[in-house]
C-alpha positions in Angstrom: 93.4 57.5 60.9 89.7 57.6 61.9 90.8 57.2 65.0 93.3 59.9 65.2 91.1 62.5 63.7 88.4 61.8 66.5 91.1 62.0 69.5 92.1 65.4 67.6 87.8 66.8 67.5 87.7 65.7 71.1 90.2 67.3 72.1 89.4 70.7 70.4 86.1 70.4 71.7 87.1 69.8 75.5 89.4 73.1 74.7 86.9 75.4 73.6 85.0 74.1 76.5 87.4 74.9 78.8 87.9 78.2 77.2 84.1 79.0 77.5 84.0 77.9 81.0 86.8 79.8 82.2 85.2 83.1 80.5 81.7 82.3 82.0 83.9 82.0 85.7 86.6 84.9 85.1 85.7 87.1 82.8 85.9 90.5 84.0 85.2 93.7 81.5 86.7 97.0 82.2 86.5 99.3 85.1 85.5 103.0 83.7 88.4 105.4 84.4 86.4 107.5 86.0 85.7 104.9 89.0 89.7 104.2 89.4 90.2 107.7 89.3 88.2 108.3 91.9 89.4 105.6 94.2 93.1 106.5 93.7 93.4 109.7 92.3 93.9 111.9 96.1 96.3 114.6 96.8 98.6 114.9 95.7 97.8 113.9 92.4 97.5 115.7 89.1 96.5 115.6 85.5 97.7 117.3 82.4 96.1 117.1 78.6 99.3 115.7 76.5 99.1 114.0 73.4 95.3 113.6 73.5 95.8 111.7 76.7 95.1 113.0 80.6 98.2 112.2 81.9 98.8 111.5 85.8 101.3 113.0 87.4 102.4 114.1 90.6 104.8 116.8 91.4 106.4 116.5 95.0 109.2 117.8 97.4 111.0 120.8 97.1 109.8 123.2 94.4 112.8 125.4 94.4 115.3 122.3 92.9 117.5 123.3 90.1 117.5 119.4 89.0 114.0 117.7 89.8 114.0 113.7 89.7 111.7 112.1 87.1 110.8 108.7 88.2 109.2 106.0 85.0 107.9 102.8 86.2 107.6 99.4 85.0 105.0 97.5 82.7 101.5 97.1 84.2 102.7 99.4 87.3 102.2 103.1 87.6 103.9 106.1 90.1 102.5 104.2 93.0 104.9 101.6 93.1 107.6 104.4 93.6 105.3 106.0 97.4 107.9 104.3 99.7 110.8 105.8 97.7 109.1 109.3 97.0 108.3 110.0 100.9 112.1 109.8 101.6 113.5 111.6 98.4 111.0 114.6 98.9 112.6 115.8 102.0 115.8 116.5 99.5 114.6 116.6 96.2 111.7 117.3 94.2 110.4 114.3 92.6 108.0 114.2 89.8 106.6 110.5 88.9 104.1 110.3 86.2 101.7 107.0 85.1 103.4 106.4 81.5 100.6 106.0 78.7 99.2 102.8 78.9 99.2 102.4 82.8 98.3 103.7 85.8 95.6 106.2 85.8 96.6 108.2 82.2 95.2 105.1 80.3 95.9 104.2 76.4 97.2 106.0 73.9 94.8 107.3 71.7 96.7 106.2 68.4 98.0 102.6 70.4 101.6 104.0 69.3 104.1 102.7 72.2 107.4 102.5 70.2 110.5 104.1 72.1 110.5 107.3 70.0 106.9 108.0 71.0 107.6 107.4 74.8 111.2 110.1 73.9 108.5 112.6 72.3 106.0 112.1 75.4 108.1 113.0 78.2 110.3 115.5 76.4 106.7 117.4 76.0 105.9 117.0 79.2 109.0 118.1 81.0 108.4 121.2 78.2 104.9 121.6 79.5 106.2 121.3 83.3 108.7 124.2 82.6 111.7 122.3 83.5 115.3 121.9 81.2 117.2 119.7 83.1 116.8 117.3 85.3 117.6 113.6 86.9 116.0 111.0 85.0 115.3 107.4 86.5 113.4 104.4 85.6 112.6 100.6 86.9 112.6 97.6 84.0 110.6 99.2 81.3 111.0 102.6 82.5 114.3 102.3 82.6 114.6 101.2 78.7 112.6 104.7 78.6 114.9 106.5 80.6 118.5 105.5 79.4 116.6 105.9 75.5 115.7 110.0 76.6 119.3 110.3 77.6 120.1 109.4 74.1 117.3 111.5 72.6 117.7 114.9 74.9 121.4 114.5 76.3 121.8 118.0 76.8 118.8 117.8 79.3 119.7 114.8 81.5 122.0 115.6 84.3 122.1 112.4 85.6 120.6 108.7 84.8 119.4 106.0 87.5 118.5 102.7 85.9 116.8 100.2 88.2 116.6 96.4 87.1 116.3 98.1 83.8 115.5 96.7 80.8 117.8 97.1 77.4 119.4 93.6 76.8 118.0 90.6 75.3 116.7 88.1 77.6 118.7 84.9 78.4 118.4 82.5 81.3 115.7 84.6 83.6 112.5 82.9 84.8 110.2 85.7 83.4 106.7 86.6 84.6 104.2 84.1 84.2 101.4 87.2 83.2 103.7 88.9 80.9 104.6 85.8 79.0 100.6 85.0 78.6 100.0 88.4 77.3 102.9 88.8 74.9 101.2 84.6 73.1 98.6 86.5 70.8 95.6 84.0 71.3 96.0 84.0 75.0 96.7 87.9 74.7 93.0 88.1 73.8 91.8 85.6 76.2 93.7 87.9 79.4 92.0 90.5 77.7 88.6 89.6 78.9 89.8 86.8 81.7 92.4 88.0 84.1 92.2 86.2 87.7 93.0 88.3 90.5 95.1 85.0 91.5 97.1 85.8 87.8 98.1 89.3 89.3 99.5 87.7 92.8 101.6 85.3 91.2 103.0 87.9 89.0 103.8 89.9 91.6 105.6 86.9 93.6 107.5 86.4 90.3 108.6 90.4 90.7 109.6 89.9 94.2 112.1 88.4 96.4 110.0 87.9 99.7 106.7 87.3 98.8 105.9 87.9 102.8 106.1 91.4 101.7 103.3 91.7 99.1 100.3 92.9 101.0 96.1 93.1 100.2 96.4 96.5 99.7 99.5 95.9 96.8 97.8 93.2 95.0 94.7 95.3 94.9 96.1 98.4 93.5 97.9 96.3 90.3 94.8 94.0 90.1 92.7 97.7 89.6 94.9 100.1 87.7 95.3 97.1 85.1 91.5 96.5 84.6 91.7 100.2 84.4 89.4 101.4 81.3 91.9 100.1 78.1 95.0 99.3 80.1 95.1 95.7 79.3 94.7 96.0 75.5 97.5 98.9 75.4 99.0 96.1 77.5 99.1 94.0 74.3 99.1 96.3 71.9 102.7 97.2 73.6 104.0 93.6 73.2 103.0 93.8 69.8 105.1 96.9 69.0 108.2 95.7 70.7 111.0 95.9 69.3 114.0 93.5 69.9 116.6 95.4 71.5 119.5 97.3 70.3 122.1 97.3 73.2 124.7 98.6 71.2 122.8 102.2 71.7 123.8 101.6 75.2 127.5 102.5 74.8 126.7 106.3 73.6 125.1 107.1 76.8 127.2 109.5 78.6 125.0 110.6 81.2 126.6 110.5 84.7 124.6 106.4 85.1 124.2 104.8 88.6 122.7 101.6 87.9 121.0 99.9 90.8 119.7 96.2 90.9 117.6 93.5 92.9 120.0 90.6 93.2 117.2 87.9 93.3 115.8 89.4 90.2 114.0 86.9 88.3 112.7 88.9 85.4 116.0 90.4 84.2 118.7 89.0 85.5 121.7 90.6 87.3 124.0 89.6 84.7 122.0 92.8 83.0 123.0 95.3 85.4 127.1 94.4 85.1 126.4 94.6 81.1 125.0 98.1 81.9 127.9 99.1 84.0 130.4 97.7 81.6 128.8 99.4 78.3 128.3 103.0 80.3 131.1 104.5 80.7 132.1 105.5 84.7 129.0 104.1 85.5 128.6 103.2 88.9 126.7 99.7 90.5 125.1 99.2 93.8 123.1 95.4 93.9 120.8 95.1 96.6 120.6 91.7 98.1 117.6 90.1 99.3 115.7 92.1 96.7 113.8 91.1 93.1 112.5 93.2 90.1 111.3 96.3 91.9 113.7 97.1 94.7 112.1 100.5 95.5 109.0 98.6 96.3 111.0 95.4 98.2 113.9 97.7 100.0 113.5 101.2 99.7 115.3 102.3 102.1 118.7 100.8 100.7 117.8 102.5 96.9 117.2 105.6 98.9 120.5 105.4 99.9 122.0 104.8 96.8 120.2 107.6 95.0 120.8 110.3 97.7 124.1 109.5 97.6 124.3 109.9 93.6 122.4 112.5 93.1 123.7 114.7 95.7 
């Protein structure tokens, strides 16, 4: 027994340790907003005061469309990962893509409240704020949970409803994402909170894509800074706190015209995800993209361009 208890203390011991040493190596404290701001906030970015936040927009295209496209992005991403995307749609459209509270350059909430009907309350006041009634909503993974939620909450505004490798079902067989699952264990929630390797952000990434050939410097360094962003990783956390499990039978009263588009090699939600959304929304049509993972307007634009154009117009 003696023994046993000693294998036990040496073992806690050579833990902390190890926990010490790696925040001694890898611990990185917050970059101050204004700094990231600075470094990625150029034309034609924008910011608005909403909800005691200073929310990042931008506002692109033609300004003169009766039905603008509103573009919500994925956890720990922001409206950047939607450029590629946005330089083709704002030849035809105008596209508004905003960093959702939390991410990106808008930062935490202020009251750490991320449930659904706060997200529904945020960007009905902003589309209120930004003068527009009706309009195209569309969302990647998270974003999309968001989007085919506000279709439920304002159905009289949303013409039409684009979910891409959305999220909405409970997960089954997929792989995940090695830095989500870390964040969501509440010890090592902390830890990332303080220690997150720049190596941590790459391999997520790789888990998001199909072809890791095309994640570039420039990509790993824009998520590896907008999530040390000043309070982005804790609403990080805080967010996995507040989820809730999901409720997919909601998903049968949307009635919005739905195109649902997915990344066939998805690894975070699985493909089997986007059938269940075209079964459960009515007339709903499906495009899968092959050769693509969890964020298809990042990996192959150019074939969700094609699908969206087509939808929309």
């Amino acid at each position: 027994m003696r023994n046993l208890i000693k294998i036990l203390l040496r073992s806690l011991l050579f833990f902390f340790a190890a926990l010490i040493i790696l925040l001694l190596i890898f611990h990185k404290g917050d970059t101050p907003r204004a700094d990231v701001i600075q470094k990625y906030a150029g034309s034609p970015s924008k910011f608005m005061p909403l909800m005691g936040m200073e929310m990042h927009y931008r506002d692109e295209g033609d300004p003169q469309d009766s039905f603008p496209i509103l573009l919500l992005h994925g956890l720990s991403s922001s409206l950047y990962t939607w450029d590629s995307l946005t330089s083709m749609l704002s030849e035809k459209k105008r596209v508004i893509r905003i960093d959702l509270p939390g991410f990106g350059l808008t930062g935490p909430d202020p009251e750490q409240a991320y449930s659904i009907d706060y997200y529904n309350r945020f960007i009905d006041s902003f589309m209120i704020k930004m003068n527009i009634t009706q309009y195209i909503i569309a969302g990647n993974s998270f974003g999309g949970n968001i989007a085919w939620n506000q279709a439920l909450y304002r159905p009289e505004k949303i013409r039409k409803l684009i979910l891409i490798n959305s999220a909405g079902y409970p997960r089954t067989k997929e792989k995940g994402n090695i830095g989500f699952k870390l964040a969501a264990i509440p010890v090592l929630g902390e830890v990332i909170k303080k220690v997150t390797p720049r190596a941590l952000v790459k391999k997520s990434l790789k888990d998001a894509y199909s072809d890791d050939n095309k994640i570039s410097e420039a990509i790993t360094n824009r998520y590896y800074d907008l999530l040390l962003c000043e309070g982005n990783r804790q609403a990080l956390i805080d967010i996995f706190k507040q989820r809730a499990v999901p409720n997919p039978d909601n998903i049968k009263n949307v009635h919005a015209p739905t195109l649902i588009i997915w990344g066939k090699d998805d690894q975070m939600i699985d493909v089997s995800n986007g059938l269940r959304f075209n079964q459960d929304i009515q007339g709903s049509l499906i495009r899968i993209i092959d050769h693509s993972g969890h964020v298809p307007m990042e990996e192959t634009p150019r074939a969700v361009y094609q699908a969206m154009i087509n939808f929309v117009q």
